[in-house]
Each structure stands twice: as C-alpha cells, then as structure tokens.
C-alpha positions as CSV (number, residue, x, y, z in Angstrom):
1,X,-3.9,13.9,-26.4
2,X,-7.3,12.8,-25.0
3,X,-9.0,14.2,-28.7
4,X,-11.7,11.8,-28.5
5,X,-10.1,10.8,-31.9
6,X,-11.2,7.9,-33.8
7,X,-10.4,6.4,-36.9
8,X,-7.2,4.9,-39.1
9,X,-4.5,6.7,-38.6
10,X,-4.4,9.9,-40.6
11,X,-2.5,9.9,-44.4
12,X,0.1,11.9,-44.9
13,X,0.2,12.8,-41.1
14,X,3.8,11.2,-41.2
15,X,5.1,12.7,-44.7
16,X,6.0,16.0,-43.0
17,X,9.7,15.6,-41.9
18,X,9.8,18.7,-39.7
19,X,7.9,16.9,-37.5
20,X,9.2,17.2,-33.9
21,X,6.4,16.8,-31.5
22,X,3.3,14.5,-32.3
23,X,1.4,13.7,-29.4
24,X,-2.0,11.4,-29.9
25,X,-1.9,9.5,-27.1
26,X,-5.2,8.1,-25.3
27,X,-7.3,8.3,-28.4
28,X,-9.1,6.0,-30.4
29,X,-7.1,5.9,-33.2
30,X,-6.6,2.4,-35.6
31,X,-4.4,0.7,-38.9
32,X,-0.9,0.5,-38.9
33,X,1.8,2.7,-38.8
34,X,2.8,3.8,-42.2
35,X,6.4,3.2,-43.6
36,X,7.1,7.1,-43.5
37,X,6.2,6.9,-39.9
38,X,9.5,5.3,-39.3
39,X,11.1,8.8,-39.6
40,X,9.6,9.5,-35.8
41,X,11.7,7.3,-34.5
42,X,14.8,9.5,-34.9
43,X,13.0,11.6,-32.5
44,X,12.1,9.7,-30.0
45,X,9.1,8.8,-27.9
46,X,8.6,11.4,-25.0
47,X,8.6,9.9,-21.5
48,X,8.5,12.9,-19.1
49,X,4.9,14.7,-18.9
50,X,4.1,17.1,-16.4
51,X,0.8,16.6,-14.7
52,X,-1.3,19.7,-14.2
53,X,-4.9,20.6,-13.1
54,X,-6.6,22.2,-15.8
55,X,-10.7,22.9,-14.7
56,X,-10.1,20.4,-12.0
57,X,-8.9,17.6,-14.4
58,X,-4.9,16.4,-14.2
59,X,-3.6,16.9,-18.2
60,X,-0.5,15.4,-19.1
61,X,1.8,18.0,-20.5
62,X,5.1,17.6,-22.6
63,X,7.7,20.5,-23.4
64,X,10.4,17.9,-25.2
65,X,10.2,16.9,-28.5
66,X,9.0,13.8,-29.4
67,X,6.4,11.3,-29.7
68,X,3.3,9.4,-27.6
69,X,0.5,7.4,-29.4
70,X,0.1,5.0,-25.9
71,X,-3.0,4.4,-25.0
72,X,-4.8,4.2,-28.5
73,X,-6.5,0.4,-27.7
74,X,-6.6,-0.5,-31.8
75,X,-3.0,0.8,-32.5
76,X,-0.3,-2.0,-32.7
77,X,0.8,-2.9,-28.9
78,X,-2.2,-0.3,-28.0
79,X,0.0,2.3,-29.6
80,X,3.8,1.6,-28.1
81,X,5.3,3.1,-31.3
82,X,8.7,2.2,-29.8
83,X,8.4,-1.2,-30.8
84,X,7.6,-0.9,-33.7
85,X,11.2,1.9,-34.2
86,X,12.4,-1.6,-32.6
87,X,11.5,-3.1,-35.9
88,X,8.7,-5.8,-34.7
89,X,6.2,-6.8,-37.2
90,X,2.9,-5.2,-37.0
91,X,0.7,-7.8,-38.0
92,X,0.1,-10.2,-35.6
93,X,1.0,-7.5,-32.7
94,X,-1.6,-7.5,-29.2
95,X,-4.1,-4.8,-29.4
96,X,-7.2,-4.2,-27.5
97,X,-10.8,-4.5,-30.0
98,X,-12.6,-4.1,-26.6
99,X,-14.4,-7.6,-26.7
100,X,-15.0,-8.8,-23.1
101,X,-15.1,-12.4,-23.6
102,X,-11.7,-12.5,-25.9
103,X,-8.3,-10.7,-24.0
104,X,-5.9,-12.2,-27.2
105,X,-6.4,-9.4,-30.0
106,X,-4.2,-9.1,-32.8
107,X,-3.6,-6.2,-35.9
108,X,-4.7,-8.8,-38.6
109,X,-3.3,-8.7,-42.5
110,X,-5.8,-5.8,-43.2
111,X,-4.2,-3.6,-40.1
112,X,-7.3,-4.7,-38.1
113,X,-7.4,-5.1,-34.7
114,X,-9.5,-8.2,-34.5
115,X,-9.7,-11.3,-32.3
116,X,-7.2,-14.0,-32.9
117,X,-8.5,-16.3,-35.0
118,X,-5.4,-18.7,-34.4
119,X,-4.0,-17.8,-38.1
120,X,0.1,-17.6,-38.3
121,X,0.9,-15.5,-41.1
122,X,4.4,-15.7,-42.6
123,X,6.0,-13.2,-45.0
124,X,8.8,-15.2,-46.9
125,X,10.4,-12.6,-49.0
126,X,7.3,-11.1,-50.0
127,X,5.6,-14.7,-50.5
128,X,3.1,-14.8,-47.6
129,X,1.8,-18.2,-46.0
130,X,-1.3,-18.4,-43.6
131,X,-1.7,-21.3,-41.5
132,X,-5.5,-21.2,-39.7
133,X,-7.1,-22.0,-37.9
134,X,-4.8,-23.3,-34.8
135,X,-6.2,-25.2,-33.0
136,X,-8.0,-26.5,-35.7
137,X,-11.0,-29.3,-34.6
138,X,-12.1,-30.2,-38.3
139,X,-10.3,-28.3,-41.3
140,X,-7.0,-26.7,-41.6
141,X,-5.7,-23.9,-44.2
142,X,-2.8,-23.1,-45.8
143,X,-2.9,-20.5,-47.9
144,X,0.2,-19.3,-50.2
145,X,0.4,-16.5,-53.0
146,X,2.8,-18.6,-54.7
147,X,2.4,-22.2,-54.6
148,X,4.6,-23.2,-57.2
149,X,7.0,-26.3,-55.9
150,X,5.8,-25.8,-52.2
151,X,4.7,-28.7,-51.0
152,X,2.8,-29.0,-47.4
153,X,2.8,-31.8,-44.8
154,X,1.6,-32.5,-41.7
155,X,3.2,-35.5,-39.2
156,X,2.8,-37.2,-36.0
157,X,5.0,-35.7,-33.4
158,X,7.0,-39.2,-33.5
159,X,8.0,-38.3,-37.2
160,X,5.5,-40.5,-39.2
161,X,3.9,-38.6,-41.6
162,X,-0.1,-38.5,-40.7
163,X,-1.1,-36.6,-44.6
164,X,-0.3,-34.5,-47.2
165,X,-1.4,-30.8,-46.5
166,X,-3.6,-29.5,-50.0
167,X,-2.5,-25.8,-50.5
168,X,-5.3,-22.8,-50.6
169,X,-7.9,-25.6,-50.2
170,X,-9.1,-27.3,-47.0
171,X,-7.8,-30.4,-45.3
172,X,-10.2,-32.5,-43.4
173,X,-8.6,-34.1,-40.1
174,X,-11.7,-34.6,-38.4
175,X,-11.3,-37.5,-38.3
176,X,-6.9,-37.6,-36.9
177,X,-7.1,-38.1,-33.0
178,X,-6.7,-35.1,-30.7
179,X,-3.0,-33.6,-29.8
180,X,-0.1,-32.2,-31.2
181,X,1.2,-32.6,-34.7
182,X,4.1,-30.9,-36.7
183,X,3.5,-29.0,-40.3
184,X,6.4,-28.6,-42.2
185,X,6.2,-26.7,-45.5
186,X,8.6,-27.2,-48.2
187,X,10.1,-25.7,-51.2
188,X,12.8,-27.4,-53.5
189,X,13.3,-30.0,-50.8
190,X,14.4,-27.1,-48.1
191,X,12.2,-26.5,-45.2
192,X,10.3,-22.9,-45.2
193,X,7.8,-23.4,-41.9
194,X,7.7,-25.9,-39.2
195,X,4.8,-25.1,-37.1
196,X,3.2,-27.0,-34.4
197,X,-0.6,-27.6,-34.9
198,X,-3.0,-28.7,-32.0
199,X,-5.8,-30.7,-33.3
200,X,-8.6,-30.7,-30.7
C-alpha cells in the first residue's frame, strides 16, 4: 500500500491461485478487475489493520490474509473489490477521474474511468445496446451490435408515440418540446429496454 502505483491493473497479477494476501490499496491503479480476479474473493477483503508509526508516519499494517485495493480513485467504486465478489457490473460503476467541475465518474466500456457522458449501456446476452447521450438537447443514439429485428421507439409519457428511433445512426429531436419521454426497444414484438429519456 501507499506504492505510488499507477497504471491498469497488472496482467496476470490475479492468475496465481496461492494468492493469500494482496494489498494495493491507496494507489493509483486503473481498468477493471479481470475475470481470474474473482478467485480473491474466496479470501476475503481484510478489514483489521493495525496503525503504526514508522519515521513519524502512521502505516496501516495487516497480518490476516486477504485483500484491500480501497482507495485506488480509477478502480471500480475507487477500488471496493467487495462489490464487485458481490457480482455488480463494472461498467457503469462510480470512480473518481479527479475532474473538479464533474463528481459523477463512471468505468466506461473501455474500463475507463471517465466522466458520465449520460450513455446507458446494456449487455443483453452478449448483445450490447448504448443509449446516449441522456439528457439529450438535439440528437440521440442508439447503438446495437446486432440490429437485426430490433426495432427502437421513443413516446410521449402519455403513451402516444412521438417517432421512430433509427438504430447506430442519429435521431434529431431538436426540434420535440422539453421533458420526459419513454424509449422502448423491441425485438420480435417483446420489449428488451424501456428507458426514460429527458429531452432538455
């Protein structure tokens, strides 16, 4: 811990399954955890340091086995590897990129910590869907690896449909009056997506 380490997360730090204590906590460290990683969470994340005074400086100090990557800023939820043992996604969770004027960072699709740039990103089975941005003031997205039968919408929030959504192109609604309205995306007449879109 405290390493001054920067960077994606090492690879193959997590193949090695006689792994029993990995500590990088309050580093510098980015990317997402790596499938393997998973096998830390057998372990456990280590909650009980000792604080002592090295050269006048408190150290945190840990003599059970486990794991602590807290505190690493660009890490999914700033490195609370629990939740992701907790199975939440990574991509879309809060990090920290550091940017003063923005406090609503997200791990993006390229395990980025970036500012939110209002996208929703869906994984449907390995079929992934991104909706951006939200609020949207003059185009809206949706993109979709596999558009074949999907069909996109958007509609008033009394029901009335307001247009037909164009997929991996962009919609104008410039010129649609301000509030809320409701996309539902379709496949084979079943609903995949409803999200609510704020047009400002």
């Amino acid at each position: 811990d405290n390493n001054n380490l920067e960077g994606s997360l090492p690879e193959g730090l997590f193949n090695n399954t006689a792994i029993r204590r990995l500590f990088l906590h309050n580093n510098n460290l980015s990317g997402c955890y790596p499938e393997e990683s998973e096998q830390l969470c057998a372990i456990g994340q280590a909650m009980n340091p000792f604080i002592i005074e090295i050269n006048g400086e408190e150290v945190e100090v840990y003599f059970e086995d486990g794991f602590n990557m807290r505190n690493n800023p660009l890490l999914p939820w700033e490195g609370d590897f629990e939740r992701h043992c907790n199975g939440e996604d990574q991509i879309g969770a809060p990090c920290d990129a550091g940017n003063k004027s923005n406090v609503a960072d997200v791990i993006n699709m390229d395990c980025e910590c970036a500012e939110d740039d209002g996208t929703a990103t869906y994984d449907l089975d390995g079929v992934v869907i991104s909706i951006f941005p939200n609020p949207v003031t003059a185009e809206l997205v949706v993109e979709i690896d596999d558009s074949k039968d999907v069909v996109a919408k958007l509609y008033y929030i009394n029901g009335k449909e307001a247009c037909d959504i164009e997929l991996n192109r962009r919609t104008d609604l410039s010129e649609f009056p301000e509030g809320a309205y409701v996309l539902i995306i379709e496949k084979d007449n079943q609903i995949l997506i409803t999200e609510t879109v704020i047009k400002q």
